[in-house]
Structures are given as C-alpha cells and as structure tokens.
Backbone as a chain_set.jsonl record, in Angstrom:
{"seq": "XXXXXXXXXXXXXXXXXXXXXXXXXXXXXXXXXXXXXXXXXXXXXXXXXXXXXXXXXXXXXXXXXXXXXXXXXXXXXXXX", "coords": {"N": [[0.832, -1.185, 0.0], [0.612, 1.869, -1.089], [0.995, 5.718, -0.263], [-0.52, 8.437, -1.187], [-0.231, 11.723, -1.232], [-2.767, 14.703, -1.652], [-2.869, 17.494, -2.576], [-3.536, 20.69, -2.828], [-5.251, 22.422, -5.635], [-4.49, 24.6, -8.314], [-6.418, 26.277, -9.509], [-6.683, 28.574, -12.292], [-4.783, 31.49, -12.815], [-4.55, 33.4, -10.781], [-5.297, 32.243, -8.618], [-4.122, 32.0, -4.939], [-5.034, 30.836, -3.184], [-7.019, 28.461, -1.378], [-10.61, 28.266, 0.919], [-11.3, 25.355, 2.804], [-14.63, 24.131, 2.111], [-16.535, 22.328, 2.273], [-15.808, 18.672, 2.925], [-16.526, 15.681, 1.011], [-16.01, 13.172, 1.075], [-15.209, 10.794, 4.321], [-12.639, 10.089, 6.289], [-11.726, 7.132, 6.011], [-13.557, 6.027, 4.221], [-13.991, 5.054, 0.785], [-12.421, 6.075, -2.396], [-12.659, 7.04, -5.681], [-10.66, 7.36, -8.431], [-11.068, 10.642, -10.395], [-13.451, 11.526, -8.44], [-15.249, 13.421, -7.111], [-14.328, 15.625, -4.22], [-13.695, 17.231, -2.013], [-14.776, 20.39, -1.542], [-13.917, 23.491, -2.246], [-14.166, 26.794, -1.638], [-13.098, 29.604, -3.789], [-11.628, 33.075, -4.653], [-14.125, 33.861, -4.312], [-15.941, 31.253, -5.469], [-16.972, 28.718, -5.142], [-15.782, 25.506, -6.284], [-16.041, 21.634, -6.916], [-13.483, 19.963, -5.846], [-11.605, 17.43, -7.614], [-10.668, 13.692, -6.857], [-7.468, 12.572, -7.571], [-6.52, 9.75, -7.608], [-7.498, 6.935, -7.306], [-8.707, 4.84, -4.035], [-8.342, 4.908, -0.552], [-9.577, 6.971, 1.509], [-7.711, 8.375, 3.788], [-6.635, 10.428, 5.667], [-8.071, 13.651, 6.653], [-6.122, 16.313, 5.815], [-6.585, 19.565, 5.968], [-8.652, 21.657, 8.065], [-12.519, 21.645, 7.155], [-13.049, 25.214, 6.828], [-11.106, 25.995, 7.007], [-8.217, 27.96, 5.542], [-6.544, 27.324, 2.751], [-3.247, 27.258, 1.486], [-2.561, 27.357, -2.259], [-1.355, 24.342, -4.064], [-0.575, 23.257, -1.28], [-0.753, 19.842, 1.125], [-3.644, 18.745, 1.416], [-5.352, 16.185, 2.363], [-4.729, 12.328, 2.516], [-4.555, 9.676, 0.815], [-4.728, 6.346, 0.595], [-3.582, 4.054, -1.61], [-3.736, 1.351, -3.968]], "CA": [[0.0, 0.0, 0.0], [1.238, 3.81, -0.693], [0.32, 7.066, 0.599], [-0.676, 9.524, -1.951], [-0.811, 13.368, -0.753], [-3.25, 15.656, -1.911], [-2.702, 18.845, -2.309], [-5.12, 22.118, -3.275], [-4.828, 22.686, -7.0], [-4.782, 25.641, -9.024], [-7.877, 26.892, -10.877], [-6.699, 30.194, -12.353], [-3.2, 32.302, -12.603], [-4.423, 34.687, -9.643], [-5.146, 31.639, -7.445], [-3.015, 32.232, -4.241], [-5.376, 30.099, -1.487], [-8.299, 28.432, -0.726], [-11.004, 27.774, 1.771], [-11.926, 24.268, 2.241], [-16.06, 24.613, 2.279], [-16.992, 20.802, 3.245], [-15.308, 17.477, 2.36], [-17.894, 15.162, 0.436], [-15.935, 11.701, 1.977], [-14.572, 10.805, 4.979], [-11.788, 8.747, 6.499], [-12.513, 5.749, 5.813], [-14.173, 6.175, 2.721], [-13.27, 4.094, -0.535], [-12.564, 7.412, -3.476], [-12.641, 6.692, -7.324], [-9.996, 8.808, -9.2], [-11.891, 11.071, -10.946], [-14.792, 11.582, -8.187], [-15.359, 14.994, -6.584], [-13.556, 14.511, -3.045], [-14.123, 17.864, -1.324], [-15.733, 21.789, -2.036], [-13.176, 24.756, -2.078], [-13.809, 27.795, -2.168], [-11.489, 30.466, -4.314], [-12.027, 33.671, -5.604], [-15.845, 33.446, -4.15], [-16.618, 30.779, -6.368], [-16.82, 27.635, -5.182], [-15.842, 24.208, -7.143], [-16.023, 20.669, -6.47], [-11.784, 19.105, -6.34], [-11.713, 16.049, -7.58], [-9.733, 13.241, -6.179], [-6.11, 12.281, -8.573], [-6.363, 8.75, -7.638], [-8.038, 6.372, -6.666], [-8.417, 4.426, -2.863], [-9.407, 4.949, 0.251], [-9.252, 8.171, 2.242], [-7.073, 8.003, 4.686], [-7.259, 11.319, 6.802], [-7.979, 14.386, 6.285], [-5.43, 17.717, 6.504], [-7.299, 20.345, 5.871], [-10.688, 20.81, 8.056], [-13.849, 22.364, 6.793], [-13.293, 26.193, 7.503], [-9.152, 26.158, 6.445], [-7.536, 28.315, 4.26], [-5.265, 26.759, 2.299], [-2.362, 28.03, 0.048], [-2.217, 26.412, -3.622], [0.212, 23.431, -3.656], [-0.356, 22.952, 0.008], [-0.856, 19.171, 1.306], [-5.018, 18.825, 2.233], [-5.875, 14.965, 2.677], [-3.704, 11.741, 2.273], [-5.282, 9.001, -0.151], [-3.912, 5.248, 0.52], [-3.424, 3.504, -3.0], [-2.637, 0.065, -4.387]], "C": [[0.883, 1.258, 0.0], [-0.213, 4.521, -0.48], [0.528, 7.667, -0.609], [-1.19, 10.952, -1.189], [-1.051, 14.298, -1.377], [-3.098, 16.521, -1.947], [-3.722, 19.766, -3.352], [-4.758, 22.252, -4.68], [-5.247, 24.07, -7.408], [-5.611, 25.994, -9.888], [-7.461, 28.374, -11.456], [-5.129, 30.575, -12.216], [-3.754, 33.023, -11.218], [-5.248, 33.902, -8.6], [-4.52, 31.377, -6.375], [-3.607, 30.612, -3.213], [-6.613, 29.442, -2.295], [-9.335, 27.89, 0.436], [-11.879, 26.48, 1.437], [-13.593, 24.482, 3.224], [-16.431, 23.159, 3.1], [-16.842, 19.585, 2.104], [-16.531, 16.578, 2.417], [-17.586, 13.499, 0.996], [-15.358, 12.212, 3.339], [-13.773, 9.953, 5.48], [-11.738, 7.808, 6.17], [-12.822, 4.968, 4.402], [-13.43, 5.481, 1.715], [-13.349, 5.865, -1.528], [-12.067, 6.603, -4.763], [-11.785, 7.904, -7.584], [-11.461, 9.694, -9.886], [-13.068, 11.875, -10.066], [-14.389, 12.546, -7.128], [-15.356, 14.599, -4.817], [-14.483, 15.841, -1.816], [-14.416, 19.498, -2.311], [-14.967, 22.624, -1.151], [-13.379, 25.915, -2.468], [-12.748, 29.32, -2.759], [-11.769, 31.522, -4.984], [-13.554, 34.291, -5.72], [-16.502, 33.025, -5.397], [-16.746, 29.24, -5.776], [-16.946, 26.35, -6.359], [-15.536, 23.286, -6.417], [-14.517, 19.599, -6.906], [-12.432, 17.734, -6.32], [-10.423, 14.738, -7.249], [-8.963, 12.752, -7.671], [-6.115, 10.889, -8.777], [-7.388, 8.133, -7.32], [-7.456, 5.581, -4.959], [-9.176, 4.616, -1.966], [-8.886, 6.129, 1.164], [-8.638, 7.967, 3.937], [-6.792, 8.838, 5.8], [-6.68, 12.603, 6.081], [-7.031, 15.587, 6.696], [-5.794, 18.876, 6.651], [-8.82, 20.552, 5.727], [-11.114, 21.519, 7.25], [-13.649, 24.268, 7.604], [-11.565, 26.746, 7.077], [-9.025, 26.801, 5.481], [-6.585, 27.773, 4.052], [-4.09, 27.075, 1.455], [-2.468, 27.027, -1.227], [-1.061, 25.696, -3.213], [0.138, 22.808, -2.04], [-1.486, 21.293, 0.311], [-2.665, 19.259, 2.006], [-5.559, 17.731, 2.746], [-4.569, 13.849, 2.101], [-4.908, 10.482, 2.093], [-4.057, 7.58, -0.092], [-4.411, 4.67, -0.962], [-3.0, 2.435, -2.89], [-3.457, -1.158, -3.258]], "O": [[1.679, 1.587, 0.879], [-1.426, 4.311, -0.48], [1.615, 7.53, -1.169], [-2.301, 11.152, -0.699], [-0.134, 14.981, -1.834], [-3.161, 16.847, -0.762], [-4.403, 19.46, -4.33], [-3.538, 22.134, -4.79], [-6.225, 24.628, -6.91], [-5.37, 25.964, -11.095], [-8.038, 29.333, -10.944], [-4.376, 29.908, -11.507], [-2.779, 33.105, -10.471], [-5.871, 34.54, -7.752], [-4.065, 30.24, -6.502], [-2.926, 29.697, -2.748], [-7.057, 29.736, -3.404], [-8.855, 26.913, 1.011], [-12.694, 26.3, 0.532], [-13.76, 24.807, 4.399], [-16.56, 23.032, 4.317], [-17.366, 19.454, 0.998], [-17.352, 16.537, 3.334], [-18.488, 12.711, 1.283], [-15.079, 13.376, 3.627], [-14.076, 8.798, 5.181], [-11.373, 8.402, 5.155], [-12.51, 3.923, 3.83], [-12.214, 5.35, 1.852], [-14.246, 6.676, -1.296], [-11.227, 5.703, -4.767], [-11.978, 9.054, -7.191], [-12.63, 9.318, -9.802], [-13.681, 12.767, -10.652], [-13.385, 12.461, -6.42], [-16.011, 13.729, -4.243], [-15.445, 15.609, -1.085], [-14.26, 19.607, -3.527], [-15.049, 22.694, 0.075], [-12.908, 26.284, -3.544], [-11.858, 29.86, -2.102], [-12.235, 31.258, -6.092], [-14.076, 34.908, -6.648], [-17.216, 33.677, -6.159], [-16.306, 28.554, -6.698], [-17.897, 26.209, -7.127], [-14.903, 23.499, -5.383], [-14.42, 18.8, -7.837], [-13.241, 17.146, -5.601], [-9.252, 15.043, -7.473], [-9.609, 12.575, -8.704], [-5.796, 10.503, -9.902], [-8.356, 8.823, -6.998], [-6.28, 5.625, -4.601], [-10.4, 4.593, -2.09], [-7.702, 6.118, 1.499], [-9.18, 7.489, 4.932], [-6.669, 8.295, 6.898], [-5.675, 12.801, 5.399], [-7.085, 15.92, 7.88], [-5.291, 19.426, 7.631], [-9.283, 21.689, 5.637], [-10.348, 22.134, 6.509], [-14.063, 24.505, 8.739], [-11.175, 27.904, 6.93], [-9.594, 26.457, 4.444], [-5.7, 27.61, 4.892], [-4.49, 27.07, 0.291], [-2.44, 25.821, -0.982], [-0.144, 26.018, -2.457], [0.877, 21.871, -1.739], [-2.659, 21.295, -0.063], [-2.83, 19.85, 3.073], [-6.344, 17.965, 3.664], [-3.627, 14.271, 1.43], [-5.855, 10.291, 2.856], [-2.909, 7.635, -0.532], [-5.559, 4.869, -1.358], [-2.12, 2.142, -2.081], [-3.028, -2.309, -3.179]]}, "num_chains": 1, "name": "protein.A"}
C-alpha cells in the first residue's frame, strides 16, 4: 500500500489560497480517481476538487473552515 498526498490545486493564474467549504468523503471512505472529493472555495466561487487517484481516504489535513495556500498538502489518499 502507498500514501498519496493531496494537495489544493490551481484553478486560475491569480489563485493564491483556498477555503476548504466541506469534504464530500470521509476517512474511511473508498474514493474513485476522478470523483469529486471535497468543495473549495477560491475567488468566491466555489468548485467541487476532484480526487487524482483512486483508494481509500485516509485522513484528512485540511478541516472544513481552512484556508489553504495552492500546492499545500489537504488529505492523504492510501493507493494500491
């Protein structure tokens, strides 16, 4: 089994941060690449990140209420 770490992605050149609004799994949780993990808002827009891999969510880094910088580590996704 690996550890895959999440991190906030960039929507936009004049994306610096964002706040995470409310994660759609939790711990535990099995995630499909592809399938919309948690709800950030950026820019006052919110969109729905979608998870890189697939697996099973393995805990989250960034709660509900966090600003986050772009690039910065938010959840950790076991794989394999």
């Amino acid at each position: 089994m690996a550890e895959f770490t999440m991190v906030l992605p960039q929507y936009g050149m004049g994306m610096q941060d964002g706040e995470i609004v409310r994660w759609l799994k939790q711990p535990g949780d099995a995630v499909e690449e592809g399938e919309n993990l948690v709800e950030v808002e950026a820019a006052k827009t919110t969109v729905e990140v979608p998870s890189p891999v697939s697996g099973m969510l393995l805990r989250i880094i960034a709660v509900e209420g966090e600003t986050v910088d772009v690039r910065e580590p938010i959840a950790v996704i076991e794989t394999g």
